[in-house]
MMTF fields as JSON, N, C-alpha, C and O atoms, coordinates in Angstrom:
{
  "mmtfVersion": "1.0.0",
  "mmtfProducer": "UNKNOWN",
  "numBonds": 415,
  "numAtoms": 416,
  "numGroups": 104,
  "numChains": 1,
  "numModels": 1,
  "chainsPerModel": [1],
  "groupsPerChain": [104],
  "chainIdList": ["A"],
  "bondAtomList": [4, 2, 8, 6, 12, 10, 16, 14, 20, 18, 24, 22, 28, 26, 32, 30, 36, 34, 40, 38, 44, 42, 48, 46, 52, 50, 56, 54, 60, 58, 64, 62, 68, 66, 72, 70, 76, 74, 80, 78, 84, 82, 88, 86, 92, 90, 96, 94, 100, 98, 104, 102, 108, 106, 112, 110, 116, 114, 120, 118, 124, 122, 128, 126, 132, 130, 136, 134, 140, 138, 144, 142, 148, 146, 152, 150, 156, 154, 160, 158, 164, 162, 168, 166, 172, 170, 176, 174, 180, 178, 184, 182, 188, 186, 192, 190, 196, 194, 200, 198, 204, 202, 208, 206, 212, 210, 216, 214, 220, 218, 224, 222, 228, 226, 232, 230, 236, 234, 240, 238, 244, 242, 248, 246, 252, 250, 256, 254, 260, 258, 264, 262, 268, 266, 272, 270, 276, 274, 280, 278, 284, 282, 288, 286, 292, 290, 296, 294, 300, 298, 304, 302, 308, 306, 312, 310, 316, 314, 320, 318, 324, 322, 328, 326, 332, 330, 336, 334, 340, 338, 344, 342, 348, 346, 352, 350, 356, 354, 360, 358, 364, 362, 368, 366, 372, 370, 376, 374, 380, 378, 384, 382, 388, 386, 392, 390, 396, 394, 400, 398, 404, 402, 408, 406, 412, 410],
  "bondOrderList": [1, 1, 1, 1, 1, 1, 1, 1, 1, 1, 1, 1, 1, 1, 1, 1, 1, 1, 1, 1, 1, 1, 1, 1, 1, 1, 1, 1, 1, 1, 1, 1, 1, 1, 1, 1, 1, 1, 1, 1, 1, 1, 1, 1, 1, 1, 1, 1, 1, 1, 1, 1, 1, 1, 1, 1, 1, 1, 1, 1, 1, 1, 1, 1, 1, 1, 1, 1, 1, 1, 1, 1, 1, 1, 1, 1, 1, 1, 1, 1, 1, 1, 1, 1, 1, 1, 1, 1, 1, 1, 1, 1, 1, 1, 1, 1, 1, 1, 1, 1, 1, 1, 1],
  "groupList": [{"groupName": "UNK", "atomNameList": ["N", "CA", "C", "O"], "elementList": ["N", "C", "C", "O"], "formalChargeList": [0, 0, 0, 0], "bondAtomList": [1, 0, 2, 1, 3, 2], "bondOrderList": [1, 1, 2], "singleLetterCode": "X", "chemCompType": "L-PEPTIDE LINKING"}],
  "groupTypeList": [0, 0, 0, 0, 0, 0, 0, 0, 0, 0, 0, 0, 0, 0, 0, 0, 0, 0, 0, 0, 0, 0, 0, 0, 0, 0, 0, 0, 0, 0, 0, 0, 0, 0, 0, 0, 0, 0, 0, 0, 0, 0, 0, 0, 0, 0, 0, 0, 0, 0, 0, 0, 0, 0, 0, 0, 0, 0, 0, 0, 0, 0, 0, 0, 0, 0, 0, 0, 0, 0, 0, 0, 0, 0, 0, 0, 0, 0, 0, 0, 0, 0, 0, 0, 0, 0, 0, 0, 0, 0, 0, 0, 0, 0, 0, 0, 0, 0, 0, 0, 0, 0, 0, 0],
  "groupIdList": [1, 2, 3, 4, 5, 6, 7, 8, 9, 10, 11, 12, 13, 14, 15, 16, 17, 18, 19, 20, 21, 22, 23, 24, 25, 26, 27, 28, 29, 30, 31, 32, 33, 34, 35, 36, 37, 38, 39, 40, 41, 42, 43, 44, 45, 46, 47, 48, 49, 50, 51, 52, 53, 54, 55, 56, 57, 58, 59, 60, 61, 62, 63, 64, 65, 66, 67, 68, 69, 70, 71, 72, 73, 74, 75, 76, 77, 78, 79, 80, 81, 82, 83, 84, 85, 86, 87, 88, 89, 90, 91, 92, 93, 94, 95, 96, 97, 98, 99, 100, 101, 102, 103, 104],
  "secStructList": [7, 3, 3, 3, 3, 3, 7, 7, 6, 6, 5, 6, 6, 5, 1, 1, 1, 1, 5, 1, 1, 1, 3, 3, 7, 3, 3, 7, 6, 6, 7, 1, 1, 6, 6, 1, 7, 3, 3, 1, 1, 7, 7, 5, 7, 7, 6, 6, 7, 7, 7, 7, 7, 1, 1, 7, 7, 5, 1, 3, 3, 3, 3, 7, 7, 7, 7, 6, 6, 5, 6, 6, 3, 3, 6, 6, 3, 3, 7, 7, 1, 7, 3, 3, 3, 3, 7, 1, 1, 7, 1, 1, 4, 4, 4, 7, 3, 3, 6, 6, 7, 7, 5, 7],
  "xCoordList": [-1.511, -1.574, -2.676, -3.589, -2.6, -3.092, -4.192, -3.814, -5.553, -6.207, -6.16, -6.288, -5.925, -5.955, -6.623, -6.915, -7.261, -8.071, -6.956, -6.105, -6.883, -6.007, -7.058, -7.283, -7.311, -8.086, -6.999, -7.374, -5.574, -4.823, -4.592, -3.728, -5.531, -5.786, -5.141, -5.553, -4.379, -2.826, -1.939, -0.92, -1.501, -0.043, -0.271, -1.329, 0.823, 1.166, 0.637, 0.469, 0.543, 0.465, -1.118, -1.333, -2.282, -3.471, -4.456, -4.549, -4.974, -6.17, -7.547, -7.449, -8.438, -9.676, -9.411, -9.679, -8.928, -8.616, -7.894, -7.914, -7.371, -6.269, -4.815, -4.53, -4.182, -2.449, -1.656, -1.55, -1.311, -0.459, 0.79, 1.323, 1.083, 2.39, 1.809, 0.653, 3.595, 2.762, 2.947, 2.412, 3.82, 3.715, 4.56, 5.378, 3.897, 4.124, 5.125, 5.41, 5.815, 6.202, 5.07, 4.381, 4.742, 4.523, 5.841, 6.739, 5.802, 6.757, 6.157, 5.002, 7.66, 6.842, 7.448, 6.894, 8.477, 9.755, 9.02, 8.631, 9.0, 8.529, 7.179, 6.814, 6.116, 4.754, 4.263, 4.704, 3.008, 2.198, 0.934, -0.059, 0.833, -0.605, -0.266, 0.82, -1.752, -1.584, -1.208, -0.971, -1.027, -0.28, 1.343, 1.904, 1.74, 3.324, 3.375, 4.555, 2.664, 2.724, 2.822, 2.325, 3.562, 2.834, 3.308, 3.889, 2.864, 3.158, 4.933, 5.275, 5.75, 6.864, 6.819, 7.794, 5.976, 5.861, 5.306, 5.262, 4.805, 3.973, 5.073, 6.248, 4.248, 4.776, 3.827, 3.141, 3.688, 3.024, 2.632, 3.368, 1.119, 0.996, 0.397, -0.597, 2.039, 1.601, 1.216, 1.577, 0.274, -0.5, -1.87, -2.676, -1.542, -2.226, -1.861, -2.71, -0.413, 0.369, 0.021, -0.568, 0.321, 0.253, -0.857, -1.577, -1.005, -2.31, -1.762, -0.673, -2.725, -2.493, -2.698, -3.433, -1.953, -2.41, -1.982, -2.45, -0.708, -0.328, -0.327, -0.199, -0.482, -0.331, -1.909, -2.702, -2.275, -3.646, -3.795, -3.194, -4.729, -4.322, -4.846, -5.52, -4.254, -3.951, -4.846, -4.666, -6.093, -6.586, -6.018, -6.194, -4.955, -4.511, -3.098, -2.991, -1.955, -0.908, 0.224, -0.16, 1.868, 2.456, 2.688, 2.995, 2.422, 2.833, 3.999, 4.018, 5.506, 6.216, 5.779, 4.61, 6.461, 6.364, 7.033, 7.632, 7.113, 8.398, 8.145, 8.89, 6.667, 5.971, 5.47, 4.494, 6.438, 6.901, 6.01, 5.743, 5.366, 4.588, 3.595, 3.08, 2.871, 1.593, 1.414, 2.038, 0.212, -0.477, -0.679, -0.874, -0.73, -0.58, 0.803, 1.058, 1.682, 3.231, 3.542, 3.288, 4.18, 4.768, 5.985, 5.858, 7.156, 8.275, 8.601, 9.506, 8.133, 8.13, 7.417, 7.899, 6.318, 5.402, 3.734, 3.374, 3.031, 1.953, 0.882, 0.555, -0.213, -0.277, -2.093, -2.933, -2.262, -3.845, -4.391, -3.77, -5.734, -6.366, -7.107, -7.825, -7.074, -7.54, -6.808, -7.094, -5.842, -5.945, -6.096, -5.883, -6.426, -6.454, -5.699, -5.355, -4.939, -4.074, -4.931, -5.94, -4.188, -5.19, -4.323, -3.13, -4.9, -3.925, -3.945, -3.008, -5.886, -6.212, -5.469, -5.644, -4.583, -4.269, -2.795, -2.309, -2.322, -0.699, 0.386, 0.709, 1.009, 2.676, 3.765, 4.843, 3.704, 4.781, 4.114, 3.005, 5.169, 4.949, 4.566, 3.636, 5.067, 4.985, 3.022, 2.334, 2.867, 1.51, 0.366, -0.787, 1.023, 0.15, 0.07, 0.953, -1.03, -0.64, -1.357, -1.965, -1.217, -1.436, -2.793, -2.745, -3.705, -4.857, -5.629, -6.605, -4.66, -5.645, -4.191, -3.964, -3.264, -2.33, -3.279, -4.359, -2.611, -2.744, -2.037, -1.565, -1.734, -0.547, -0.791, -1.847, 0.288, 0.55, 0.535, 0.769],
  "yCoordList": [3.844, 4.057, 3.186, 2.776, 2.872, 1.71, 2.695, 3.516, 2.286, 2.925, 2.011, 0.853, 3.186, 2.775, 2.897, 4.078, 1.958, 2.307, 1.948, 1.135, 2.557, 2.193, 2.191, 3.174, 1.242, 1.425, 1.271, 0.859, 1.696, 1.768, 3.907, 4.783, 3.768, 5.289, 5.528, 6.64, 5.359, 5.427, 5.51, 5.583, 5.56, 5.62, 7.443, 8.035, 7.849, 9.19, 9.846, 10.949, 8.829, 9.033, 8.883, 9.224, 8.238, 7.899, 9.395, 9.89, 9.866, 10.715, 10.524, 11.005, 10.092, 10.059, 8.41, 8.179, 7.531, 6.423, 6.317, 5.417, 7.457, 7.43, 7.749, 7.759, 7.963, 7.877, 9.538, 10.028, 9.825, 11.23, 10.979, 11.814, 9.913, 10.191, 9.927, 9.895, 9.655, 9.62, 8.3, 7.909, 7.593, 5.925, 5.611, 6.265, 3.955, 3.366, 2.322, 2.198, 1.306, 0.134, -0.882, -0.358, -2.209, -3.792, -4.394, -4.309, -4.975, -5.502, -7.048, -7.472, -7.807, -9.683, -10.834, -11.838, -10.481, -10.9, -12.491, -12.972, -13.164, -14.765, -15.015, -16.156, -13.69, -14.059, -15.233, -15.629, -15.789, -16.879, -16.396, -17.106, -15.353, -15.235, -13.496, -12.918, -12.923, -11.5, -11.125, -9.924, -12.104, -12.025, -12.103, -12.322, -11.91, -12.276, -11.415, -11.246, -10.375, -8.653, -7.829, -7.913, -6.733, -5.046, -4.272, -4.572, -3.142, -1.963, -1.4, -1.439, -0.943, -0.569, 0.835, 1.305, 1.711, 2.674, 3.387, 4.614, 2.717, 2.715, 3.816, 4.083, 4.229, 5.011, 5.556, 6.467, 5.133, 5.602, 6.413, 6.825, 7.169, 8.742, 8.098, 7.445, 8.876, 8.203, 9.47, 10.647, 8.682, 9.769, 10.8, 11.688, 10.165, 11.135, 12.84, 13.701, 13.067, 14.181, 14.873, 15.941, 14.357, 14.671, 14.687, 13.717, 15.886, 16.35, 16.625, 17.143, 16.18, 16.417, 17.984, 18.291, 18.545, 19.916, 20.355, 21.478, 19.942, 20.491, 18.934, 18.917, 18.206, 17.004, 17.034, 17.83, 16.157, 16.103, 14.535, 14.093, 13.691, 12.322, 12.097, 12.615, 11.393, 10.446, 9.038, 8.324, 8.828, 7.509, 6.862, 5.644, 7.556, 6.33, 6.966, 8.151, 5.994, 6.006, 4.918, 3.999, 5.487, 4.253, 3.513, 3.859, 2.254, 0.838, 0.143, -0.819, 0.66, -0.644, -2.035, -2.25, -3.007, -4.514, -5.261, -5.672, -5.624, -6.902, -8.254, -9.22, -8.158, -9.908, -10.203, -9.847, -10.885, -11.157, -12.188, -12.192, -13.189, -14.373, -13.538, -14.123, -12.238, -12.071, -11.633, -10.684, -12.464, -11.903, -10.721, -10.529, -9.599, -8.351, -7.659, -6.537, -8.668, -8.062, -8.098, -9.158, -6.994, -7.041, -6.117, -4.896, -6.752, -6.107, -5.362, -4.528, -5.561, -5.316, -4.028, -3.147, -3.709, -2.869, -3.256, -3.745, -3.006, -3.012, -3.023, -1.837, -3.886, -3.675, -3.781, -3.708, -3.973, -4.006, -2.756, -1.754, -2.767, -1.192, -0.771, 0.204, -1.729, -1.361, -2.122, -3.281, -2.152, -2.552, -2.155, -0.946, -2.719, -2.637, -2.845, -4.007, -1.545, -2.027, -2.103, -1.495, -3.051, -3.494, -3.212, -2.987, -3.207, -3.308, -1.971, -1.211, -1.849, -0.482, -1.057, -2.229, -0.045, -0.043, -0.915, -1.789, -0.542, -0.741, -0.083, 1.068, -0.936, 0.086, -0.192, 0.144, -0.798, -1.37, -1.865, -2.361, -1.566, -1.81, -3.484, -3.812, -4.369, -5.813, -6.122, -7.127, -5.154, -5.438, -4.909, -5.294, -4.149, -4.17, -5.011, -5.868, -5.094, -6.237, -5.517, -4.448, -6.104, -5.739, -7.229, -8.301, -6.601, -7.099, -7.865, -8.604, -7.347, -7.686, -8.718, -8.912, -9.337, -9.984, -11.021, -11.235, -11.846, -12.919, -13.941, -13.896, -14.911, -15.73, -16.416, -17.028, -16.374, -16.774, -17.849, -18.086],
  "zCoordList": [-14.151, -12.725, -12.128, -12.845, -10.715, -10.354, -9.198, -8.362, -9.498, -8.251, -6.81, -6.411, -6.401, -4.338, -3.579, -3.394, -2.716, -1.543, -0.536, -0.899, 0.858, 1.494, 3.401, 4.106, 3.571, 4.846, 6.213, 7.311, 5.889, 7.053, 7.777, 7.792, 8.066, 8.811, 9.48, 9.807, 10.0, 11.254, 10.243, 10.93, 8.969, 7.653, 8.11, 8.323, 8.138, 7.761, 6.22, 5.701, 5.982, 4.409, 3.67, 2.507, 4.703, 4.414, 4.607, 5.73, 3.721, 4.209, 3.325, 2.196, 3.541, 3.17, 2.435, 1.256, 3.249, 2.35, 0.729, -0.11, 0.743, -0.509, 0.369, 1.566, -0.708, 0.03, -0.812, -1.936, 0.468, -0.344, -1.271, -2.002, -1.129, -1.972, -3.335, -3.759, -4.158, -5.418, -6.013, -7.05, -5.206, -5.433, -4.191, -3.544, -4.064, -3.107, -3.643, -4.834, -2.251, -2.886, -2.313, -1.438, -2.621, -1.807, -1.788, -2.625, -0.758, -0.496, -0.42, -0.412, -0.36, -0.416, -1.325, -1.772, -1.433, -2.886, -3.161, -4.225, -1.58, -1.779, -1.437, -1.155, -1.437, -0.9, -1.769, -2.848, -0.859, -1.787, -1.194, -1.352, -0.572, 0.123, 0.404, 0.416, 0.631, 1.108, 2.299, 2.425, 3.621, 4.358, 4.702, 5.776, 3.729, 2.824, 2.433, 2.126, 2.112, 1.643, 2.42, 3.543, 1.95, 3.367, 2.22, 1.177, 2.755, 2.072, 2.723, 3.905, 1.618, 2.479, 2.514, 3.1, 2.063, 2.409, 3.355, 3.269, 4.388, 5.72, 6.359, 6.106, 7.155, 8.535, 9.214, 8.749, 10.243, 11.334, 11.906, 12.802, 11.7, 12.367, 13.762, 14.083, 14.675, 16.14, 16.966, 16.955, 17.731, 18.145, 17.295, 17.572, 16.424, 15.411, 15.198, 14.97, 15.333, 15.853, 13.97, 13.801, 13.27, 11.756, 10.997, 10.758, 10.586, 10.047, 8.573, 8.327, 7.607, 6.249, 5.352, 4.414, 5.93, 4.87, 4.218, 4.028, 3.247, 2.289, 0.778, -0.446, 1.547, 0.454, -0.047, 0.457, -1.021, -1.628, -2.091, -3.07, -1.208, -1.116, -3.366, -4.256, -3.193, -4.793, -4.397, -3.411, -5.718, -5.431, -6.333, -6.297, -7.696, -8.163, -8.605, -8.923, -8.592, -7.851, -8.97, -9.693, -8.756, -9.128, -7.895, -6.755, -8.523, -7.763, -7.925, -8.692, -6.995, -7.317, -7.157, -7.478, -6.736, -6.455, -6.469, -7.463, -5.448, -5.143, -5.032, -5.204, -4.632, -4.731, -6.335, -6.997, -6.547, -7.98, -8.269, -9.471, -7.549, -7.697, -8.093, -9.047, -7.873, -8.226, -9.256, -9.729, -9.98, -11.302, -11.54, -12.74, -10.761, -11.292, -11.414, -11.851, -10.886, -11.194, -12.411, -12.982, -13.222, -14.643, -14.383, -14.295, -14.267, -14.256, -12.616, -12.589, -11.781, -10.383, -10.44, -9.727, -11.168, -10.944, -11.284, -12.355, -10.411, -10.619, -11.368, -11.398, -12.275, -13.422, -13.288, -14.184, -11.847, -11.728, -11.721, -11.366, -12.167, -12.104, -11.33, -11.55, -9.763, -8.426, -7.529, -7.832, -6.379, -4.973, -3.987, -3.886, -3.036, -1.345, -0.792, -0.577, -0.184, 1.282, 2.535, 2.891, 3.081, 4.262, 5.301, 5.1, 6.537, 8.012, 8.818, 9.063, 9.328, 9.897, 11.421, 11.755, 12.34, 13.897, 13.472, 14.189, 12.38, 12.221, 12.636, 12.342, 13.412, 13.913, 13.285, 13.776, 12.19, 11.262, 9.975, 9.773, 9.148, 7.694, 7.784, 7.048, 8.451, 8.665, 9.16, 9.335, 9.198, 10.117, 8.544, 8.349, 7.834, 6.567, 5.588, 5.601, 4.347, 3.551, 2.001, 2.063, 0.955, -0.131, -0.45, -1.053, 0.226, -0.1, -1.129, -1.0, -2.622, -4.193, -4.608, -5.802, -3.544, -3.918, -4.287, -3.735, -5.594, -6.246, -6.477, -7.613, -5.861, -6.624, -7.745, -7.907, -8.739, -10.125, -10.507, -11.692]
}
């Protein structure tokens, strides 16, 4: 399992800079840069209407992966033992990025 920091505080899914679910995807099939990444598991707490109280955020997590160029991809999953999602004041998964991307 891959540890997570996630500094996008607007995800439905972010509380205390970890992520409630229990794995995410990156997305980025042809990235060459971390701006060629997002998270596809994003969604938007708009308004800040959604409050976390039954989930228990996870700092480390499965990682799919679709940006296949990066050195931590092994088999379209994740194989580093820390990243950063980035993209705090996001309204779309397009507006996040997978931060510890590497190209190969």
């Amino acid at each position: 399992m891959t540890r997570l920091d996630c500094n996008v505080t607007n995800c439905l899914h972010n509380a205390e800079n970890c992520c409630c679910k229990a794995a995410i995807i990156v997305e980025g099939e042809q990235a060459k840069d971390t701006c060629d990444t997002c998270c596809g598991s994003f969604d938007e707490n708009k308004d800040g209407a959604y409050h976390n109280l039954f989930k228990t955020p996870e700092n480390r997590l499965e990682v799919d992966c679709e940006a296949v160029k990066c050195v931590y991809n092994e088999g379209r999953h994740c194989s580093a033992d820390h990243i950063g999602i980035a993209g705090d004041g996001a309204s779309e998964a397009s507006h996040t990025e997978c931060a510890s991307f590497r190209e190969r």
